[in-house]
C-alpha positions as CSV (number, residue, x, y, z in Angstrom):
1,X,59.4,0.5,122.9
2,X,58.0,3.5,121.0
3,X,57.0,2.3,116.9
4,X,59.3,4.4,114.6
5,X,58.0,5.5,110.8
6,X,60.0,3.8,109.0
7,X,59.7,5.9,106.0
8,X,60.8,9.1,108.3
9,X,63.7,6.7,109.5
10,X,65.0,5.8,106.2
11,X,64.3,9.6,104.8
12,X,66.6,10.6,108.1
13,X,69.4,7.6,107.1
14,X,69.4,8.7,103.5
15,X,70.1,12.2,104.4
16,X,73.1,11.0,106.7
17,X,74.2,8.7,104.1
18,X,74.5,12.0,101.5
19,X,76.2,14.2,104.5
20,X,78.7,11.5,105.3
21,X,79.5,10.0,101.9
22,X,78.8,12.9,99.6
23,X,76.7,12.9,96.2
24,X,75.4,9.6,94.6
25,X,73.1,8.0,92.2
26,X,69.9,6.3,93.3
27,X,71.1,3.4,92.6
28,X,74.3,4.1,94.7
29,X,72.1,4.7,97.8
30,X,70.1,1.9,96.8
31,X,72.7,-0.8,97.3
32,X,75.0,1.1,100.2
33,X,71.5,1.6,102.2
34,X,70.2,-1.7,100.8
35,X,66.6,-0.1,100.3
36,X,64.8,-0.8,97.2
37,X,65.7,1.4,94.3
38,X,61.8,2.3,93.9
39,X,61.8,3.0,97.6
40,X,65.0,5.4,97.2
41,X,64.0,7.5,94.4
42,X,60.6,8.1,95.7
43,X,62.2,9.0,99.0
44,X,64.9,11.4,96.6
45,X,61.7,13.2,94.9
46,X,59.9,14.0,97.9
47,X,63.0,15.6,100.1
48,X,63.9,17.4,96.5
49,X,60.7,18.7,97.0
50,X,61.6,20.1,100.3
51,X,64.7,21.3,99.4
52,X,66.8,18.8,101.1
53,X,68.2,17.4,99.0
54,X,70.0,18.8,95.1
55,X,69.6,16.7,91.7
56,X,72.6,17.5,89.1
57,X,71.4,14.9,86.4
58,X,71.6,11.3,87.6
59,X,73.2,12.8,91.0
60,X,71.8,13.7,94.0
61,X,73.4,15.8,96.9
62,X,72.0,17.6,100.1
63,X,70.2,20.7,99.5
64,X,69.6,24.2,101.1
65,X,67.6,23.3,103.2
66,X,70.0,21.1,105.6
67,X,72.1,24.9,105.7
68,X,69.1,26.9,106.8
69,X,68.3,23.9,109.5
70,X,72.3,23.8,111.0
71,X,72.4,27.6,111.2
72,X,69.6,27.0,114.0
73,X,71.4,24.1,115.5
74,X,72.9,24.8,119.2
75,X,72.1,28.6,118.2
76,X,73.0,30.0,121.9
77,X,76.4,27.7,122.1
78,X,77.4,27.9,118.6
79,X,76.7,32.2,118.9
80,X,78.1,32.3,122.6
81,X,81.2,30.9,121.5
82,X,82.2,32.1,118.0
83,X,84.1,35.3,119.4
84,X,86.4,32.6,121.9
85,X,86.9,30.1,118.7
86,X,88.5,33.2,116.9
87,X,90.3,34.2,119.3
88,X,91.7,30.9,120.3
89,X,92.4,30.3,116.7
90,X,94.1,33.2,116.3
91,X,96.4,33.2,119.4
92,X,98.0,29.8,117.6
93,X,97.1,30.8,113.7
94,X,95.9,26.9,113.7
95,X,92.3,25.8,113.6
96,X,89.9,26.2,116.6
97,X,86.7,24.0,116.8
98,X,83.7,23.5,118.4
99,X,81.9,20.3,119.2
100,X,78.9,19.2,120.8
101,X,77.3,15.2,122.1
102,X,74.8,14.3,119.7
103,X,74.1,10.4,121.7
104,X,77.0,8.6,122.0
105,X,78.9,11.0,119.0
106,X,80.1,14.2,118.6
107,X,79.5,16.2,116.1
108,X,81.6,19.2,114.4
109,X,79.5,22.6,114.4
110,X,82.0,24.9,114.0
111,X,85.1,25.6,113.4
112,X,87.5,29.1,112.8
113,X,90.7,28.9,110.6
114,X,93.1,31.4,111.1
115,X,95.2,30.6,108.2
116,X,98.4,32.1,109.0
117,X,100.5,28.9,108.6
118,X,101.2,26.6,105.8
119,X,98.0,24.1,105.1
120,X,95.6,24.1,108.0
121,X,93.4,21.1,109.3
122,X,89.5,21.8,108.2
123,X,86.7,20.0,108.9
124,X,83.1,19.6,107.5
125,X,81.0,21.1,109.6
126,X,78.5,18.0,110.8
127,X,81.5,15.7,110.8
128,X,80.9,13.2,113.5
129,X,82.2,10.1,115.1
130,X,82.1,8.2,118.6
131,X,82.5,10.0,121.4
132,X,85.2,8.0,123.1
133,X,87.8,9.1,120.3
134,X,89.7,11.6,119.5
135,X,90.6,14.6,121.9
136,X,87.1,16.8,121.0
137,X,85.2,13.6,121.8
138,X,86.4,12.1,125.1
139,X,86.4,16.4,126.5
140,X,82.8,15.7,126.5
141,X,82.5,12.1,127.4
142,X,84.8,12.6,130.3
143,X,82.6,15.0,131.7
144,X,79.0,13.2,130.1
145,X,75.8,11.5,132.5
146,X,76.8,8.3,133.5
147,X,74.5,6.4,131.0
148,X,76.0,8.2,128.4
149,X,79.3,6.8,129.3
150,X,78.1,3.6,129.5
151,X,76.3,3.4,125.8
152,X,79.5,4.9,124.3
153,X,81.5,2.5,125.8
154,X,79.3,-0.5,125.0
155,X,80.0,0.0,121.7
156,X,83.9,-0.6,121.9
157,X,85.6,-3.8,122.0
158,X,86.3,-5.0,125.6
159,X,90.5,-3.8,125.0
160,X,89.1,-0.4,123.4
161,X,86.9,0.6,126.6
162,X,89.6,-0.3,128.9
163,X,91.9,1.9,127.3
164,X,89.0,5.1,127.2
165,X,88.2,4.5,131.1
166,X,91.4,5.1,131.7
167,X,91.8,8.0,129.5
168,X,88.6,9.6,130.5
169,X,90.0,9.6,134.3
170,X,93.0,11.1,132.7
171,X,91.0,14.2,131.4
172,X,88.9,14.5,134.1
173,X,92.0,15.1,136.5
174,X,94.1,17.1,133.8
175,X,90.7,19.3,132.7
176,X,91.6,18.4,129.0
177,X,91.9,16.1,126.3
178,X,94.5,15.8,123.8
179,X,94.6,13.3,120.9
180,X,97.6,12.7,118.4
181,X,97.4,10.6,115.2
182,X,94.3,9.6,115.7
183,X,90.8,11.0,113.9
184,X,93.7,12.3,111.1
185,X,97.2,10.8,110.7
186,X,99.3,13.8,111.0
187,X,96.8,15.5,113.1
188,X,96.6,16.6,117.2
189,X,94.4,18.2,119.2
190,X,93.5,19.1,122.4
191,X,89.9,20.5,124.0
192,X,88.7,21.5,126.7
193,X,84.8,20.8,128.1
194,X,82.0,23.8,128.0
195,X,80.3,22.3,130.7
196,X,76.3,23.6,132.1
197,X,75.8,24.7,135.5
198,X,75.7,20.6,136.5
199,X,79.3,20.0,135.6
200,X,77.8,18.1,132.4
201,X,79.5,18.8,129.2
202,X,77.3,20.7,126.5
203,X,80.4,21.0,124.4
204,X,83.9,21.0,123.7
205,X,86.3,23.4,121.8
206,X,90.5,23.3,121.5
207,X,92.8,23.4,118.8
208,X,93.4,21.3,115.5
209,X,96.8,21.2,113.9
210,X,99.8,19.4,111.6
211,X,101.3,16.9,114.3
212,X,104.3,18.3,113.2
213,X,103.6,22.1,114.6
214,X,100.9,21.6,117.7
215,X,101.8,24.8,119.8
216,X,102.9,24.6,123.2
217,X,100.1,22.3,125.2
218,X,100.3,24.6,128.0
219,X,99.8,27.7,126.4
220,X,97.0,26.4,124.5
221,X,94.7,24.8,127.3
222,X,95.3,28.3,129.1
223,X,94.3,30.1,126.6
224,X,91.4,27.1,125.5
225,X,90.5,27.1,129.2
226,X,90.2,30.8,129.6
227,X,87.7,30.9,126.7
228,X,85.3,27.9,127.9
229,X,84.9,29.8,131.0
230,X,83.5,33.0,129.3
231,X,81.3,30.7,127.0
232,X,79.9,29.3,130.4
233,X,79.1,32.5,131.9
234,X,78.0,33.7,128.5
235,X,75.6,30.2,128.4
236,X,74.6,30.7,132.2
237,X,73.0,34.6,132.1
C-alpha cells in the first residue's frame, strides 16, 4: 500500500470536518478530529494562508478558495446539464438536482430551485452521504462497476445490504430511483442515472420535494428521463 502524508490527510479531513459541520474553534476541531490543538492551529494558519479556509475571531470557516475549486469540479457534467436541471425543475416548480459518485458517496453539485411553491427542499451544494441511500444515491449505485457496489455495500450492516440489493435490482429494471422519508423526513425524490457510453453511471439528477406534494412519478421520470438523455449526448460529442 502506497504511504499517505499525513499532514496532507489531516489538512484534507479538517477541510471536510468545516464543510460538513460548519464553523468552529480550534479547539472544537481539536477534540471532534482528536488532533492535537498545536497540530490544528498550525494546520488553520497555513490553509488561511491559501485561502481555504476564513478566521472571524476565535472562529474558523471554509474560505474562497474551496468556491473557486468546485466551480471546476465535474465542469463538462455540471455545464452539460444545468439547462435540463432548470428545465426539470421548472416543469414541477420543485427542486431539481444533480449528483455525482465520489467512492462509495454521492455528492450534491448542483441543484436548481424553481421556487414557485410554498417552502422548497435545498441543499448544500457538496452535501454527501453513502451511495446506497436515498433515491440520488442508489440511481448511480444501481448502475456503478461492480467493485463499487461491493465497497458500498460492505459498509452496511448484513439486514441493510440485503435490503439495497434488492432495491438496486429494483432500479435497474424500473430505470429510476425513488426514495421517501429517508435522507429528510418529509422529503421524496426520485432520479434518474446519466450514464457514459459504458452504461456506467457518471451521475444522477431527479426531483426533491415536501413528501406531502411529490408530483406525479410518471410525469416526472418522463420528463427526468428525457433530460438525462440529452445530457448524455451532450457528454458523448
Amino acid at each position: 500500500m502506497a504511504q499517505i502524508s499525513r499532514t496532507v490527510d489531516n489538512g484534507l479531513s479538517l477541510l471536510k470536518h468545516l464543510g460538513e459541520h460548519g464553523p468552529a474553534t480550534a479547539l472544537q476541531i481539536s477534540r471532534d478530529m482528536q488532533l492535537n490543538r498545536t497540530i490544528v492551529h498550525r494546520l488553520l494558519v497555513t490553509l488561511e494562508g491559501q485561502g481555504f479556509v476564513r478566521r472571524h475571531g476565535s472562529t474558523y470557516s471554509l474560505g474562497f478558495s474551496i468556491l473557486q475549486l468546485a466551480d471546476r469540479i465535474e465542469d463538462d457534467i455540471r455545464s452539460s446539464a444545468r439547462p435540463g436541471l432548470e428545465r426539470l425543475a421548472k416543469a414541477f416548480d420543485e427542486t431539481a438536482v444533480l449528483t455525482v459518485p465520489d467512492g462509495t458517496d454521492s455528492v450534491v453539485v448542483d441543484q436548481f430551485v424553481a421556487g414557485g411553491k410554498g417552502a422548497q427542499i435545498r441543499y448544500r451544494l457538496g452535501f454527501r452521504n453513502l451511495l446506497a441511500f436515498g433515491g440520488h444515491g442508489r440511481a448511480i449505485l444501481a448502475f456503478s462497476p461492480p467493485e463499487v457496489v461491493t465497497s458500498t455495500l460492505e459498509r452496511l450492516s448484513e439486514q441493510e445490504a440485503d435490503w439495497v440489493r434488492r432495491s438496486l435490482e429494483e432500479v435497474r429494471t424500473a430505470g429510476y430511483a425513488f426514495s421517501s422519508d429517508e435522507l429528510r423526513s418529509g422529503t421524496s425524490g426520485l432520479a434518474v442515472p446519466i450514464r457514459n457510453r459504458q452504461g456506467v453511471a457518471v451521475a444522477s439528477l431527479g426531483i426533491v420535494s415536501p413528501v406531502s406534494r411529490f408530483p406525479d412519478v410518471s410525469k416526472v421520470l418522463e420528463v427526468a428521463t428525457d433530460v438525462a438523455r440529452e445530457i448524455e449526448q451532450g457528454l458523448a460529442r
